[in-house]
PyMOL commands that place a pseudoatom at each C-alpha (Angstrom):
pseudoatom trace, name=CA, resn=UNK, resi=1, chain=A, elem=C, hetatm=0, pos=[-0.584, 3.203, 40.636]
pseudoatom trace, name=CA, resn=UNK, resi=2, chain=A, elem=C, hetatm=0, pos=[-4.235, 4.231, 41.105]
pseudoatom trace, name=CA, resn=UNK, resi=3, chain=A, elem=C, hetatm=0, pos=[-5.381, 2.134, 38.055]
pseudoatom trace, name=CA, resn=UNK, resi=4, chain=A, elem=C, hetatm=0, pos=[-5.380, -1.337, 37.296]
pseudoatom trace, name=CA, resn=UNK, resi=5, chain=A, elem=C, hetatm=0, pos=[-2.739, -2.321, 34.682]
pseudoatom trace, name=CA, resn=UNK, resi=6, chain=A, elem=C, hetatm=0, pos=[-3.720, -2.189, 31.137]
pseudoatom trace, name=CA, resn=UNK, resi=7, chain=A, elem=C, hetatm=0, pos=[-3.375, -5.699, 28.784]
pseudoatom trace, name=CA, resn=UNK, resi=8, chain=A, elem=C, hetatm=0, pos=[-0.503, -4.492, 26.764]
pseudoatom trace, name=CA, resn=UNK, resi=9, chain=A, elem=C, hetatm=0, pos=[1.456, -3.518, 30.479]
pseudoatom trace, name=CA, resn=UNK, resi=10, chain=A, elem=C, hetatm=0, pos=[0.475, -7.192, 31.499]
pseudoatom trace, name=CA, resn=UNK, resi=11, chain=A, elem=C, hetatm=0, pos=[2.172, -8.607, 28.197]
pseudoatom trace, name=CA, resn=UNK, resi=12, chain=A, elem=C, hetatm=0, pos=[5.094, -6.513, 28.988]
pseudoatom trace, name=CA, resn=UNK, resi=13, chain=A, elem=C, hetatm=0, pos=[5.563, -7.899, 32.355]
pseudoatom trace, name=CA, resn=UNK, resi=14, chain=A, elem=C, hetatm=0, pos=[5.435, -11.262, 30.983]
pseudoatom trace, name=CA, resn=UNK, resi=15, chain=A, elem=C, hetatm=0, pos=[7.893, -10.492, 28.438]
pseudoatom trace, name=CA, resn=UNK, resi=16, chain=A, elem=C, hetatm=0, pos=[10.570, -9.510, 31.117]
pseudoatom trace, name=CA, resn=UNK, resi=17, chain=A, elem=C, hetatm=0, pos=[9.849, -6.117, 30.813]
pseudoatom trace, name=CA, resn=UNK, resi=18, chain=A, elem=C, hetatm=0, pos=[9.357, -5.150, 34.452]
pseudoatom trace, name=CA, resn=UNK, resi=19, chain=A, elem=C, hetatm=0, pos=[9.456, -1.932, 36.012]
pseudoatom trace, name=CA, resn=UNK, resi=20, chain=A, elem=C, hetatm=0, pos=[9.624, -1.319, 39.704]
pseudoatom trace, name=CA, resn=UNK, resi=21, chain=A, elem=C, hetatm=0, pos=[6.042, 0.729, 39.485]
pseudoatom trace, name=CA, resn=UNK, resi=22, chain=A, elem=C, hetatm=0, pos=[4.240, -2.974, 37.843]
pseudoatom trace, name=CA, resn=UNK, resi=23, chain=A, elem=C, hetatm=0, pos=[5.623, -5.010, 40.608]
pseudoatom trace, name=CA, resn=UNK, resi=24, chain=A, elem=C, hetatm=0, pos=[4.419, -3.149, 43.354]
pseudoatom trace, name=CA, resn=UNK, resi=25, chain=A, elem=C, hetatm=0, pos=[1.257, -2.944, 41.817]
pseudoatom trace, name=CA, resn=UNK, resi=26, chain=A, elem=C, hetatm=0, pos=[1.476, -6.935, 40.545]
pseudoatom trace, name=CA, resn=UNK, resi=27, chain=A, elem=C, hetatm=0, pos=[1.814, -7.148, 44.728]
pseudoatom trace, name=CA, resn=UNK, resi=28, chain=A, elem=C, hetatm=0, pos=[-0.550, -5.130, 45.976]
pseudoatom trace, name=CA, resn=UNK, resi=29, chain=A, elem=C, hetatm=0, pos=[-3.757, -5.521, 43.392]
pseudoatom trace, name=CA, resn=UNK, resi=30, chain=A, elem=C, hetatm=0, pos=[-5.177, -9.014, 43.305]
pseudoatom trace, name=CA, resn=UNK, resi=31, chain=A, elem=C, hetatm=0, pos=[-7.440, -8.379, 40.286]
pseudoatom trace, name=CA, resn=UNK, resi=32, chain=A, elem=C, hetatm=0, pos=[-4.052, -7.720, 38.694]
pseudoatom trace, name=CA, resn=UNK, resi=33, chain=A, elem=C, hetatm=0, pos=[-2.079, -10.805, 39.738]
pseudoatom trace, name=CA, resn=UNK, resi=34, chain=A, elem=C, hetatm=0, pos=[-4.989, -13.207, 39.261]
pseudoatom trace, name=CA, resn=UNK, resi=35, chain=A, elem=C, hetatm=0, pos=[-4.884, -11.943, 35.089]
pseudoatom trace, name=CA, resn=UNK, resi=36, chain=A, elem=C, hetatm=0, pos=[-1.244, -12.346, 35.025]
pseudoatom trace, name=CA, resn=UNK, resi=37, chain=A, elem=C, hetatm=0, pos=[-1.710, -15.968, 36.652]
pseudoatom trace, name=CA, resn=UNK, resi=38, chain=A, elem=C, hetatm=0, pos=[-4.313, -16.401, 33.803]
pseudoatom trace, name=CA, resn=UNK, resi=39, chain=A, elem=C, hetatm=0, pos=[-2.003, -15.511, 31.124]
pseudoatom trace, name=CA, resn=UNK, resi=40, chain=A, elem=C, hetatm=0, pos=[0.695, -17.539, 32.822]
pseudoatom trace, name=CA, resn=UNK, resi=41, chain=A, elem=C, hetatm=0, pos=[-1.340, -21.047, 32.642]
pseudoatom trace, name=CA, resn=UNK, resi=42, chain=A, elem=C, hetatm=0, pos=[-2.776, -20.032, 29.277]
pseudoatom trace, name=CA, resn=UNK, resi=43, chain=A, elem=C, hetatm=0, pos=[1.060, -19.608, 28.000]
pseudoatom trace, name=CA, resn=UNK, resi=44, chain=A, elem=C, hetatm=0, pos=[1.651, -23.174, 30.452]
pseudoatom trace, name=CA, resn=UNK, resi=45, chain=A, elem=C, hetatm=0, pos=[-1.011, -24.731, 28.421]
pseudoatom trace, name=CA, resn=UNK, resi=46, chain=A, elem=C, hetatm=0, pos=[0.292, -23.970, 25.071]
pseudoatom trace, name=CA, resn=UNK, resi=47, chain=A, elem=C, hetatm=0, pos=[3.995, -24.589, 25.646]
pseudoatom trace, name=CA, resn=UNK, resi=48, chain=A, elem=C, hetatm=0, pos=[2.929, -27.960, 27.010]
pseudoatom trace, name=CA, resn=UNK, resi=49, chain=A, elem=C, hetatm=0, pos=[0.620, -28.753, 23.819]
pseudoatom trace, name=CA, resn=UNK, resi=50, chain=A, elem=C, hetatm=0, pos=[3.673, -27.691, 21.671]
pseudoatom trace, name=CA, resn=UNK, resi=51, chain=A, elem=C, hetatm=0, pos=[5.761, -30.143, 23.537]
pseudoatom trace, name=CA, resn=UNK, resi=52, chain=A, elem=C, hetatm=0, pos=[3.620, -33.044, 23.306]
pseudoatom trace, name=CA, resn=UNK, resi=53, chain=A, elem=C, hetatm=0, pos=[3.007, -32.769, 19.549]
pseudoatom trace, name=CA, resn=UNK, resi=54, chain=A, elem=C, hetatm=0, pos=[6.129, -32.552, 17.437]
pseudoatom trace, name=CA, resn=UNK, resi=55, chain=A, elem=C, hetatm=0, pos=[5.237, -31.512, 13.852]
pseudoatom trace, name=CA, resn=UNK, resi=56, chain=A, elem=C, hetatm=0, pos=[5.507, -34.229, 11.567]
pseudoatom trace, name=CA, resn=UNK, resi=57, chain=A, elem=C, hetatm=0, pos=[8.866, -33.856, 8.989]
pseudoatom trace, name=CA, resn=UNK, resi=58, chain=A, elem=C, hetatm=0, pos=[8.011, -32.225, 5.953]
pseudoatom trace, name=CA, resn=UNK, resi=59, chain=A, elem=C, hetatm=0, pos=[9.569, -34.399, 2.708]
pseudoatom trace, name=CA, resn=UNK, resi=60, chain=A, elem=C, hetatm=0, pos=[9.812, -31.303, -0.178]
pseudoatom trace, name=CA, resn=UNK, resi=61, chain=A, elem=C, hetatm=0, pos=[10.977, -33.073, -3.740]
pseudoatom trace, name=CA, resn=UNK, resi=62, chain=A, elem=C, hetatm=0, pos=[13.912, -31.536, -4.849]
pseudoatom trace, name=CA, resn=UNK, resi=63, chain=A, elem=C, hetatm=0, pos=[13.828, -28.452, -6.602]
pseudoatom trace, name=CA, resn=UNK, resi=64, chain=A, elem=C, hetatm=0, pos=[16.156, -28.487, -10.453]
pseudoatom trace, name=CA, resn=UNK, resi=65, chain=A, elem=C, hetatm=0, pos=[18.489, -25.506, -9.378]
pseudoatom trace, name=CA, resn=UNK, resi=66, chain=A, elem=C, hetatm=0, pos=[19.102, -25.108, -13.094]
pseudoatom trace, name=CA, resn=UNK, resi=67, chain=A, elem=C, hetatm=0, pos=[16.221, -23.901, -15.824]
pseudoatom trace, name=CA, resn=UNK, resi=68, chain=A, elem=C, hetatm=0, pos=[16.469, -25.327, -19.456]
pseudoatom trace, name=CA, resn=UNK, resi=69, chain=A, elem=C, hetatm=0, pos=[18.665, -23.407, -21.973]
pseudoatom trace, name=CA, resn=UNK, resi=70, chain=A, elem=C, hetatm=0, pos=[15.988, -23.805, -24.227]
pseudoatom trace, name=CA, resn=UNK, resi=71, chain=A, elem=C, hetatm=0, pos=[13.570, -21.840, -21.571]
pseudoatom trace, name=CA, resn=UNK, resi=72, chain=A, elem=C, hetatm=0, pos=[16.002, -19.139, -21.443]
pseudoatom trace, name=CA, resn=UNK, resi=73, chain=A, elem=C, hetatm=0, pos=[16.668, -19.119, -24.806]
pseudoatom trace, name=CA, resn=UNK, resi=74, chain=A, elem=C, hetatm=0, pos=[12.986, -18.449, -25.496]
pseudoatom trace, name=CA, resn=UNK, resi=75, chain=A, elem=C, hetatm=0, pos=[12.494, -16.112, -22.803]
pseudoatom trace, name=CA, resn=UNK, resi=76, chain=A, elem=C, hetatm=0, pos=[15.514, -13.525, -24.270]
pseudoatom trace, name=CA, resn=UNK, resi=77, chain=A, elem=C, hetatm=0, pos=[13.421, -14.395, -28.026]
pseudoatom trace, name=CA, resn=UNK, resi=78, chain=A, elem=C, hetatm=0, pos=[10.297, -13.314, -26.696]
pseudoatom trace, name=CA, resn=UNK, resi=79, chain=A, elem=C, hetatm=0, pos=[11.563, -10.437, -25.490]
pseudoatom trace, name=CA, resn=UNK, resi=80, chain=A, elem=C, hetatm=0, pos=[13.446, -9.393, -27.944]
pseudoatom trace, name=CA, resn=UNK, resi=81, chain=A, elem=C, hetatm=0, pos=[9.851, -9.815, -29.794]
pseudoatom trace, name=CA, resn=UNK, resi=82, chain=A, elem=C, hetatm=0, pos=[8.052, -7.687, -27.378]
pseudoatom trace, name=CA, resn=UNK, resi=83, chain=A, elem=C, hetatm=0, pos=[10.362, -5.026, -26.875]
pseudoatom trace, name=CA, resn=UNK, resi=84, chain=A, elem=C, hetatm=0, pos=[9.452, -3.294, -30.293]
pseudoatom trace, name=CA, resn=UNK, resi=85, chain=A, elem=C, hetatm=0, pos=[5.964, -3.698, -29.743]
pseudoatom trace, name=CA, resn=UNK, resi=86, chain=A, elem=C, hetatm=0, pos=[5.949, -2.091, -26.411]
pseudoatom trace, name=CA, resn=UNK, resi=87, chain=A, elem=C, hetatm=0, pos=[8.239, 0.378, -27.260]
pseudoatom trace, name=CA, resn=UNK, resi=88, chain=A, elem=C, hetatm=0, pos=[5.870, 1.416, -30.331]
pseudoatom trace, name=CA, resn=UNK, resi=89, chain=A, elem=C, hetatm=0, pos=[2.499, 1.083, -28.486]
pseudoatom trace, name=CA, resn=UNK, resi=90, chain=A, elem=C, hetatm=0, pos=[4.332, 3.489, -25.904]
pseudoatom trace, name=CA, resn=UNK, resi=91, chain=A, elem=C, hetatm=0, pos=[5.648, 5.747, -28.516]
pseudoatom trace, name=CA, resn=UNK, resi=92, chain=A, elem=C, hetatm=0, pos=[2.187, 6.103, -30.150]
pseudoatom trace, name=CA, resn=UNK, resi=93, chain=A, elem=C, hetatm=0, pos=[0.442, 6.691, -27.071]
pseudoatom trace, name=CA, resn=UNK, resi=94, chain=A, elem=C, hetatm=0, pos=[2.328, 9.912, -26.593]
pseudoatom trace, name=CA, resn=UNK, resi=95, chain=A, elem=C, hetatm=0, pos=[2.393, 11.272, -29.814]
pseudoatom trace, name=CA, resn=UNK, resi=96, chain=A, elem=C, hetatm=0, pos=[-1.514, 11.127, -29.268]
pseudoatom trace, name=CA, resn=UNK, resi=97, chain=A, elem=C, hetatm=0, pos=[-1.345, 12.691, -25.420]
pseudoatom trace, name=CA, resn=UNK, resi=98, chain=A, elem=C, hetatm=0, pos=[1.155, 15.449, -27.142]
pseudoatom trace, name=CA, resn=UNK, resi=99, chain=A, elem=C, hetatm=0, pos=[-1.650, 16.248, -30.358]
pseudoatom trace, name=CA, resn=UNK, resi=100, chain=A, elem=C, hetatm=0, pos=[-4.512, 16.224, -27.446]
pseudoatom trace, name=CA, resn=UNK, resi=101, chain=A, elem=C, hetatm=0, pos=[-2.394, 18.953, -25.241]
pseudoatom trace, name=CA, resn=UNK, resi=102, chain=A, elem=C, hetatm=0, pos=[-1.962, 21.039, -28.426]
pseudoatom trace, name=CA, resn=UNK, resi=103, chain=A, elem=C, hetatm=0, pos=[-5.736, 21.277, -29.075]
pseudoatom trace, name=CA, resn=UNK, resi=104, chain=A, elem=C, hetatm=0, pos=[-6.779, 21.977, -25.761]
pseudoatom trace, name=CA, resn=UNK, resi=105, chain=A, elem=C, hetatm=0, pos=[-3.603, 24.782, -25.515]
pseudoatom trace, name=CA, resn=UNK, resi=106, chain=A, elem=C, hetatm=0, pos=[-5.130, 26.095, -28.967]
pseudoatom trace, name=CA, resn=UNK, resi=107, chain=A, elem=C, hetatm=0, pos=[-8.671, 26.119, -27.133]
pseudoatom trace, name=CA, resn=UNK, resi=108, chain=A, elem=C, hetatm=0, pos=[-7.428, 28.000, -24.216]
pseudoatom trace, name=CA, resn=UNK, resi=109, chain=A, elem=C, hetatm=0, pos=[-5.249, 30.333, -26.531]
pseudoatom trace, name=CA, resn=UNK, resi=110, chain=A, elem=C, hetatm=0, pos=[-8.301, 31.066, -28.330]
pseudoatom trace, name=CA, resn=UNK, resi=111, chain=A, elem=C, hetatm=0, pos=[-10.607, 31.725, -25.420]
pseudoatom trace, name=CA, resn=UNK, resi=112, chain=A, elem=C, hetatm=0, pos=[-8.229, 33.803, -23.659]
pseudoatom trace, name=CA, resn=UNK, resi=113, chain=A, elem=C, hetatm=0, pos=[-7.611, 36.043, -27.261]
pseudoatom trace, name=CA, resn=UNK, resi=114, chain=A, elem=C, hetatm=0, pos=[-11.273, 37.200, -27.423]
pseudoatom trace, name=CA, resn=UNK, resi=115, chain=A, elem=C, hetatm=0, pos=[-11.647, 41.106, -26.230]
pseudoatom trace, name=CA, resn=UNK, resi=116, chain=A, elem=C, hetatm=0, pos=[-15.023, 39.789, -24.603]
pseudoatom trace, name=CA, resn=UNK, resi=117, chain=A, elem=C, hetatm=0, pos=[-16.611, 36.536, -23.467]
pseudoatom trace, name=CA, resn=UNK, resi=118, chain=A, elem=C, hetatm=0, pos=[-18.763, 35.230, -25.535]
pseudoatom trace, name=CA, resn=UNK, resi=119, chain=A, elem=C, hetatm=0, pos=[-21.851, 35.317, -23.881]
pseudoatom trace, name=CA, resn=UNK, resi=120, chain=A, elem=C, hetatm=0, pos=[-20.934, 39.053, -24.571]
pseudoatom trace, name=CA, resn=UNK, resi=121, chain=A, elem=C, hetatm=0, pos=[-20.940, 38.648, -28.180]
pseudoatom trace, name=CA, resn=UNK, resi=122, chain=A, elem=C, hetatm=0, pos=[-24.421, 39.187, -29.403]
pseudoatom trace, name=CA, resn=UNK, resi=123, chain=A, elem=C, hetatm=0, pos=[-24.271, 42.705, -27.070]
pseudoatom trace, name=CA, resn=UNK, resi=124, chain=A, elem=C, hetatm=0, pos=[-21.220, 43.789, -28.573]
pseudoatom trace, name=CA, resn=UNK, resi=125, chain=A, elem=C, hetatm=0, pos=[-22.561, 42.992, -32.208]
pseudoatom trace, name=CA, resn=UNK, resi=126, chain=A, elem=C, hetatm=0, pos=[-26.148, 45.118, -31.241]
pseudoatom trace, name=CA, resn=UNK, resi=127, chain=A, elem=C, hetatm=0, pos=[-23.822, 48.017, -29.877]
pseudoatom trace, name=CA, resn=UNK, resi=128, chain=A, elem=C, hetatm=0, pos=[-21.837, 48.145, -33.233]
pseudoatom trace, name=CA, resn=UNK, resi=129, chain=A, elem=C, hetatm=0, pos=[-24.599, 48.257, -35.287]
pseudoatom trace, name=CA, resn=UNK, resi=130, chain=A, elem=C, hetatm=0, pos=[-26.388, 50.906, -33.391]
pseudoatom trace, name=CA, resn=UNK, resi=131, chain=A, elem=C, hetatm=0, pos=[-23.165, 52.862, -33.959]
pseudoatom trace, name=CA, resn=UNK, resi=132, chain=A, elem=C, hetatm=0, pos=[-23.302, 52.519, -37.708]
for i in range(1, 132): cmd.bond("trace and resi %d" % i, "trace and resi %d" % (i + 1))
show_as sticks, trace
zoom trace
């Protein structure tokens, strides 16, 4: 290997992923072995500091696996309740989307009807009185 190995080859190595190619290399380049002896105490370091400070035990109150019948009660009311609502709110909505498309179809249908555009109009209406 002509180059020196890159950060994410080093983490790699570390990880157990070795290849022949990265351990000759590890050998023969110390610029390369004195980063992965870097990482190596850095990792030493932590796993020690992990080891001398246990995480204190966490007390959680216990959670009520159940919910109220009156909660659920109210929840299928209230959407019983909304449903309509919704339903007509969405059902209005697209009666007004479907009377919108019309009038722009009936805009389009009457632009594309015209025998000329109508910035041709006042020539066409000069032409057919001259020919009166």
């Amino acid at each position: 290997m002509n180059s020196h190995l890159s950060s994410d080859q080093i983490c790699q190595w570390l990880a157990g992923e070795r290849g022949s190619e990265q351990d000759r290399h590890l050998r023969d380049c110390p610029a390369c072995r004195a980063e992965v002896d870097r990482f190596q105490t850095v990792l030493a370091g932590f796993r020690s500091s992990l080891e001398r400070e246990s995480a204190p035990p966490v007390s959680r109150a216990p959670i009520r696996s159940t919910l109220p019948r009156w909660t659920l009660a109210a929840a299928g009311v209230f959407l019983l309740l909304a449903a309509p609502v919704y339903w007509n709110a969405h059902q209005q909505r697209a009666a007004e989307q479907m009377k919108a498309d019309e009038q722009l179809l009936e805009r389009v249908n009457a632009s594309l009807s015209r025998s000329v555009p109508s910035s041709m109009e006042p020539l066409m209406q000069l032409i057919s009185k001259e020919s009166q």
